[in-house]
C-alpha positions as CSV (number, residue, x, y, z in Angstrom):
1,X,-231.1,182.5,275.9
2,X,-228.3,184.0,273.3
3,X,-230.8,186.5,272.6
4,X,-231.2,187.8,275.7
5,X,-227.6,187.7,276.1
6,X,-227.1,189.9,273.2
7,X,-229.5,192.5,274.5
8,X,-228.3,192.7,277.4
9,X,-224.4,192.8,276.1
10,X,-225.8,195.8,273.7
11,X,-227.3,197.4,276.7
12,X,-224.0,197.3,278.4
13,X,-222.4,198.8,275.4
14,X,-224.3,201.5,274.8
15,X,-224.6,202.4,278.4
16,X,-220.6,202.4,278.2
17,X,-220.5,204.7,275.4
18,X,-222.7,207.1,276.6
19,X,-221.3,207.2,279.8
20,X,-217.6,207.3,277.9
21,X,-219.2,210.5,276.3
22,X,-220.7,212.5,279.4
23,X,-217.5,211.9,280.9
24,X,-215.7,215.2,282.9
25,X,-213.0,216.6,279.9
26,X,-210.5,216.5,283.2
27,X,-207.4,215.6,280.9
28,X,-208.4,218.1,278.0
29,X,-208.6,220.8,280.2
30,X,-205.6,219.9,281.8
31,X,-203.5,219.9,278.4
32,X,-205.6,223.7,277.7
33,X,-204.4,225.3,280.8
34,X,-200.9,223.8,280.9
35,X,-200.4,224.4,276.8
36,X,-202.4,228.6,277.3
37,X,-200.0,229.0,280.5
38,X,-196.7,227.5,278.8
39,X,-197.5,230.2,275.6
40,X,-197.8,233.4,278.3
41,X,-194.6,232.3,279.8
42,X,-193.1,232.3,276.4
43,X,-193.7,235.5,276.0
44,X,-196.5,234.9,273.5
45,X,-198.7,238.0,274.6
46,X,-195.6,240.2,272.8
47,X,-195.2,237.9,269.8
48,X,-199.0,236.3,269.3
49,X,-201.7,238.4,271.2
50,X,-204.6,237.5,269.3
51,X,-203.8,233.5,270.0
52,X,-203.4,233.8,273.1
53,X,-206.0,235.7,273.6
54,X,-208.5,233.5,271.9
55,X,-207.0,230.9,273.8
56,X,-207.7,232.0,277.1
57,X,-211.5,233.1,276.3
58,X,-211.6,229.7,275.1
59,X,-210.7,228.1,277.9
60,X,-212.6,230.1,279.8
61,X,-215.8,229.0,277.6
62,X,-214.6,225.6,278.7
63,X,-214.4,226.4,282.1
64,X,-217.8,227.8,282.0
65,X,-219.6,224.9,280.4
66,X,-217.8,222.2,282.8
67,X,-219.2,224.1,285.7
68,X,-222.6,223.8,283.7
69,X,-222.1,220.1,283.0
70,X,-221.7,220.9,279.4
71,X,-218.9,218.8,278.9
72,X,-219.3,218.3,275.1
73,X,-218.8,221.7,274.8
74,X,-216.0,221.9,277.3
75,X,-214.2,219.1,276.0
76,X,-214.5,221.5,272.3
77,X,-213.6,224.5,273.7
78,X,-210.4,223.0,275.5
79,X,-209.0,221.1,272.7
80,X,-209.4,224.5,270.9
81,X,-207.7,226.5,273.5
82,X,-205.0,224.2,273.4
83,X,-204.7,224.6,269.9
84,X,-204.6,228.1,269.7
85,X,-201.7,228.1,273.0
86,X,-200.1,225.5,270.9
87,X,-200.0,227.5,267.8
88,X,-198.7,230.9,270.0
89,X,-196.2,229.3,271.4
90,X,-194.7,228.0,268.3
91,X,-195.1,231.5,266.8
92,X,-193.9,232.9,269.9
93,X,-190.9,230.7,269.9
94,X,-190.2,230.9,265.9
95,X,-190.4,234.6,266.0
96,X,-187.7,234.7,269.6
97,X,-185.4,232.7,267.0
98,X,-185.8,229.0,269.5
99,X,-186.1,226.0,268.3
100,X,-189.5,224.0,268.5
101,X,-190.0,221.0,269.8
């Protein structure tokens, strides 16, 4: 009886995991296209093109691959596009003389 229990609780488990991990990336691509949109109102195509630029084809990748239901990939390519906004802005804001937050 405990032995069945425990297979079926490690059933449950992994079944929770891999469901955990094909999961939408709704919240990651939510932080990339608030964080890519934040570092073009900035001003951040002036002071860090190339970032922002490689943040927006990211995202783009990411938007791509969700439509796919590639959403390992997604979830990737949107914390990368974040990263790279993220990283503009603060350039963007360093080189306007602001302060970061």
């Amino acid at each position: 009886m405990i032995g069945e229990f425990l297979k079926a609780l490690s059933a449950v488990l992994l079944l929770s995991l891999l469901v955990a991990c094909a999961a939408a990336p709704v919240q990651e691509m939510s932080d990339a296209r608030q964080a890519v949109e934040a570092a073009a109102d900035a001003g951040a195509g002036e002071f860090a093109a190339g970032l922002l630029g490689s943040a927006r084809s990211l995202l783009e990748s990411a938007e791509s691959k969700l439509q796919q239901h590639l959403f390992t990939g997604a979830r990737r390519d949107a914390e990368a596009a974040r990263e790279d906004a993220l990283e503009a802005l603060r350039i963007t804001l360093e080189a306007k003389g602001e302060e970061t937050r």
